[in-house]
PALUMDO-812529 format. One record per residue: x, y, z of N, C-alpha, C in turn; residue in one letter. Coordinates in pm, whole numbers, plus 50000, padded with zeros to 5 digits. Layout:
<recs>
XYZXYZXYZa ...
</recs>
This chain:
<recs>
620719133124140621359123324051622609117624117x 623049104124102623859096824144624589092124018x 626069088524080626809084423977627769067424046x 627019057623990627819046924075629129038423992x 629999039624053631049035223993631309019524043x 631789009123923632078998223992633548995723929x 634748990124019636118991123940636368978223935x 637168976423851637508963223783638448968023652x 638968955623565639938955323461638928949523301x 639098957523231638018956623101638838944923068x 637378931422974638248922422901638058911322961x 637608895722937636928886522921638238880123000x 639708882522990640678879023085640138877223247x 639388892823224639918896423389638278892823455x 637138891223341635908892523426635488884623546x 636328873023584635878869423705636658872123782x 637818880123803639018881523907638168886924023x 638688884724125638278892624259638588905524261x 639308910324150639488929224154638378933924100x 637938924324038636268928823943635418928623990x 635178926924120634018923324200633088935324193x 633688950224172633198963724149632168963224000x 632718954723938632168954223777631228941623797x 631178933523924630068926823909628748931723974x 629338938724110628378945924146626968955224075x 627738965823991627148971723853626148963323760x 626468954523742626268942223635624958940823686x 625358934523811623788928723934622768941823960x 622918950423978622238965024015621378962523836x 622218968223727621668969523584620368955523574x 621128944723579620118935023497618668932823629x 618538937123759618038933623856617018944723844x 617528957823783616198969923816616118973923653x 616248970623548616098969723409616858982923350x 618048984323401618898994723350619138996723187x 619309007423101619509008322989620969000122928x 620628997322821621918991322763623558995322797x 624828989322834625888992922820626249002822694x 627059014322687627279024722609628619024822642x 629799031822559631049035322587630419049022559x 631449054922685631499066522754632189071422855x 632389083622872633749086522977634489076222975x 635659071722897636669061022872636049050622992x 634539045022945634039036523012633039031522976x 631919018623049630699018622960629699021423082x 629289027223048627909035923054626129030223113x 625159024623146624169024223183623439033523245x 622129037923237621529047323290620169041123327x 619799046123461618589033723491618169050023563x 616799040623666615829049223753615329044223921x 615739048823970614839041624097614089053624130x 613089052524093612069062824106612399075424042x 612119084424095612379095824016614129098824053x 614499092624126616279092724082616969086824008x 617889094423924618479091723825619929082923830x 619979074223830621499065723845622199063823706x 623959071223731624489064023592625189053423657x 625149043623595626549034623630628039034023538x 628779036223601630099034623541630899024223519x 631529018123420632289010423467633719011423372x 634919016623454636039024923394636369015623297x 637279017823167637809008023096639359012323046x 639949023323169641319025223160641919015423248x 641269005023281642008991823382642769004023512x 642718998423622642578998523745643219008123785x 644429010023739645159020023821645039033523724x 644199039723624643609048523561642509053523605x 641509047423688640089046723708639459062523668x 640489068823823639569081223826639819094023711x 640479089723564640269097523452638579097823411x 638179080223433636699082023377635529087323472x 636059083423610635459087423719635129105923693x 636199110823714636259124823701635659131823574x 636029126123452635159131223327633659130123355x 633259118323393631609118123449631259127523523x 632029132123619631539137223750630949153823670x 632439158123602632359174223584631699172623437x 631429164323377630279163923316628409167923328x 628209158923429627279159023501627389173923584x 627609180723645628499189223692627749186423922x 628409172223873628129167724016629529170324152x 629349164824243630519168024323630759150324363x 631789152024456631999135224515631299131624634x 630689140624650628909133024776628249126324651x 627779129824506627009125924478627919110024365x 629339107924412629789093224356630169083424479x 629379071624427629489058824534630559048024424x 631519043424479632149035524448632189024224491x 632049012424429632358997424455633378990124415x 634098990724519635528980124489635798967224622x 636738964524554637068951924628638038954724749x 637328946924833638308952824986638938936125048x 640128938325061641358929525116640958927925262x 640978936325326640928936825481639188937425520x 638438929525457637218923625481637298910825480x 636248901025587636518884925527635388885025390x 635568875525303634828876225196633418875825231x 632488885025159631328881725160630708894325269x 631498904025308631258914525392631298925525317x 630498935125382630378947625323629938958725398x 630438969025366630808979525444630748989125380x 629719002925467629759015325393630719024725432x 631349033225332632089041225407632549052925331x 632759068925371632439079225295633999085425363x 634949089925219635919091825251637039086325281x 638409088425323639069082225421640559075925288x 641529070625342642479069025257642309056425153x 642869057525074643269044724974643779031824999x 644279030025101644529019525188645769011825087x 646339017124964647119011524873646529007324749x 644959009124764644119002624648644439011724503x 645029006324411645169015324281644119021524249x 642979017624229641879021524161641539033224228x 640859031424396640769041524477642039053824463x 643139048224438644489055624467643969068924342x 643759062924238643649069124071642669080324076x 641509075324164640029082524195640299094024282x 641149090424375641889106024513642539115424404x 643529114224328643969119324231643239130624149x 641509123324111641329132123992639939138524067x 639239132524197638219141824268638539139424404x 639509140024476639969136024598639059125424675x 639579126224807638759112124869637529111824938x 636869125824950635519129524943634229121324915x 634419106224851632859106324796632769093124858x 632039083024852631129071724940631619061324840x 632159051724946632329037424906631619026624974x 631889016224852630969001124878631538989624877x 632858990725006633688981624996633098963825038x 634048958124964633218945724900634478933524962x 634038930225079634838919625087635338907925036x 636558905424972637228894024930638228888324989x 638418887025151639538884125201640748887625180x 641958881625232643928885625249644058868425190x 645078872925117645608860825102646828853425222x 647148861525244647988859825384649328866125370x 649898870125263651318876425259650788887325171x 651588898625203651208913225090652098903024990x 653308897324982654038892024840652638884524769x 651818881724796650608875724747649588881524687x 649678894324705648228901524713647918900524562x 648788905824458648678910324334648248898924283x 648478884724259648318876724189646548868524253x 646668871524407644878867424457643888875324417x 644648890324364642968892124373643338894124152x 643658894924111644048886123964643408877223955x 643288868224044642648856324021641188853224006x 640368840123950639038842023949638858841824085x 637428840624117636638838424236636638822624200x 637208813324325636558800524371635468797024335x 635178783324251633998774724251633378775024440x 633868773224534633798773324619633298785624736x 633638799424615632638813824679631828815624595x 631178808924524629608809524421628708813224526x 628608803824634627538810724687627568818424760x 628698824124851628698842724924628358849824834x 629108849724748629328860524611628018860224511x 627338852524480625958854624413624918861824584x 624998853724667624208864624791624708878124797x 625788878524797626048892424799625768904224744x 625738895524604625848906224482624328910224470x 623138899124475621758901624488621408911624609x 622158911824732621908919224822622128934024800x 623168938824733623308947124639622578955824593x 622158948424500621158948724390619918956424474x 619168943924581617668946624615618818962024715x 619548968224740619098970824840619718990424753x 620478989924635620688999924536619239014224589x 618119009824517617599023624528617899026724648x 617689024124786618349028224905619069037624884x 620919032824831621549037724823621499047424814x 620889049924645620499058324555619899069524637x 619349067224766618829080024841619389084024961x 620589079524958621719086625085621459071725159x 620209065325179619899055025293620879041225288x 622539045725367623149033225376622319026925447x 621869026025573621319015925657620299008625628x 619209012425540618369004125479619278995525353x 620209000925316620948993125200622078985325258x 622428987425337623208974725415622018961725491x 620928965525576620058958725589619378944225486x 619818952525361618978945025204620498937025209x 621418941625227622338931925194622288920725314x 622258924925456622308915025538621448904825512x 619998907225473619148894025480619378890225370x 620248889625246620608877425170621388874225223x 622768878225275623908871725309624148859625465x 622968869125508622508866225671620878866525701x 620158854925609618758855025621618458849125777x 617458854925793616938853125952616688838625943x 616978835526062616368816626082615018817526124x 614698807126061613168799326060612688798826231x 611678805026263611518798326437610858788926429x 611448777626537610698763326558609078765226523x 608708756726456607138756526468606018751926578x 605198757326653604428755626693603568743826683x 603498739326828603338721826837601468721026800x 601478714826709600078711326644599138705926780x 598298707526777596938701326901596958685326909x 597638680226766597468664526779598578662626822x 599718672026836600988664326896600838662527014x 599818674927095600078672627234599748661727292x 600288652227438600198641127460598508639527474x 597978627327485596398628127517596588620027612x 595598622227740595418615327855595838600227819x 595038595227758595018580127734596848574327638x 597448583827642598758584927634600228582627706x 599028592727824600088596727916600028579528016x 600918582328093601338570128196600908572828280x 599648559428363598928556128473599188562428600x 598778566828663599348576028811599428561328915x 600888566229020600478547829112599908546829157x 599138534529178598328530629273598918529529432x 598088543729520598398542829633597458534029762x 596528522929680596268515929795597328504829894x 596368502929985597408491830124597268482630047x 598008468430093597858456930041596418451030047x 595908455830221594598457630225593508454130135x 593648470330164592798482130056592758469829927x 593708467729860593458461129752592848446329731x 593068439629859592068423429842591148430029906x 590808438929995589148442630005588558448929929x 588818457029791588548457629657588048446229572x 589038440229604589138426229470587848422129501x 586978418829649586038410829655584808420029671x 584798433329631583848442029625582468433129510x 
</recs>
């Protein structure tokens, strides 16, 4: 059993901010593999789906951001799981947007949410950091990722999030590399190879241009009167 967490700020304010990108992630996974209804639970709401015979809950905290890992942690020792078996999805600064990256362990990098989660099951368990770019000054940071997502990242951010999605049961079975893979070919679909030149394209003799005529001047009036 798996427990996937996506972080973000509860509340119709915050649902498109770039800190929510964790709560869209979730969203895309649920409606994509026919997950059970949202529930409040562990000061959060709740979904429970299947990819095969593995069991996924999804989380999504609703103590807003810098609380997270109260609901994180009630799930966990509920379940009476450890932090190998929680994957987290949040939003990562020091990605360009539209990148994603697996990664198990390792510090908080300043992120509240992550910060909240070290706190209540240390930094032990697997993340699904979700690129949203730097705004360019840390005096900036708080109010960019506050902000919605750009008319203008609709389309990274819907590829992304589908990539996600198809590539979840993966997850769901330890397999980052097949689940980063599912994300690359939405975000980075293979190009088309040139097509293969049809039989009528190729030139036809009666096409091609006359070879020169290498007769003498000769040669050619003793022709003419053949």
């Amino acid at each position: 059993m798996q427990i996937f967490v996506g972080l973000g700020n509860p509340g119709a304010k915050y649902a498109q901010n770039r800190h929510n990108i964790g709560f869209m992630a979730l969203d895309e996974i649920a409606n994509a593999h026919g997950f059970g209804p949202w529930k409040s639970r562990f000061q959060g709401l709740v979904s429970e789906g299947r990819f095969g015979s593995d069991k996924v809950v999804l989380i999504k905290p609703e103590t807003f951001m810098n609380l997270s890992g109260q609901s994180v942690g009630e799930a966990m020792r509920f379940y009476k799981l450890t932090p190998d078996d929680i994957t987290v999805f949040h939003d990562e600064l020091d990605l360009a947007p539209g990148k994603c990256r697996a990664k198990l362990g390792g510090g908080h990098a300043g992120h509240n949410g992550l910060r909240s989660i070290h706190a209540h099951i240390g930094p032990e368990y697997h993340r699904i950091r979700l690129g949203i770019g730097h705004p360019g000054h840390k005096d900036a940071v708080a109010r960019y990722v506050l902000n919605d997502f750009a008319k203008a990242e609709a389309g990274w951010l819907d590829d992304l999030l589908r990539g996600i999605a198809d590539g979840a049961p993966a997850l769901a079975q330890g397999d980052t590399g097949r689940f980063m893979n599912a994300v690359a070919l939405r975000v980075q679909p293979p190009r088309e190879k040139p097509a293969k030149a049809k039989p009528s394209d190729t030139p036809q003799a009666s096409d091609q241009a006359p070879e020169p005529d290498a007769r003498s001047p000769m040669q050619k009036l003793m022709d003419k009167f053949k």
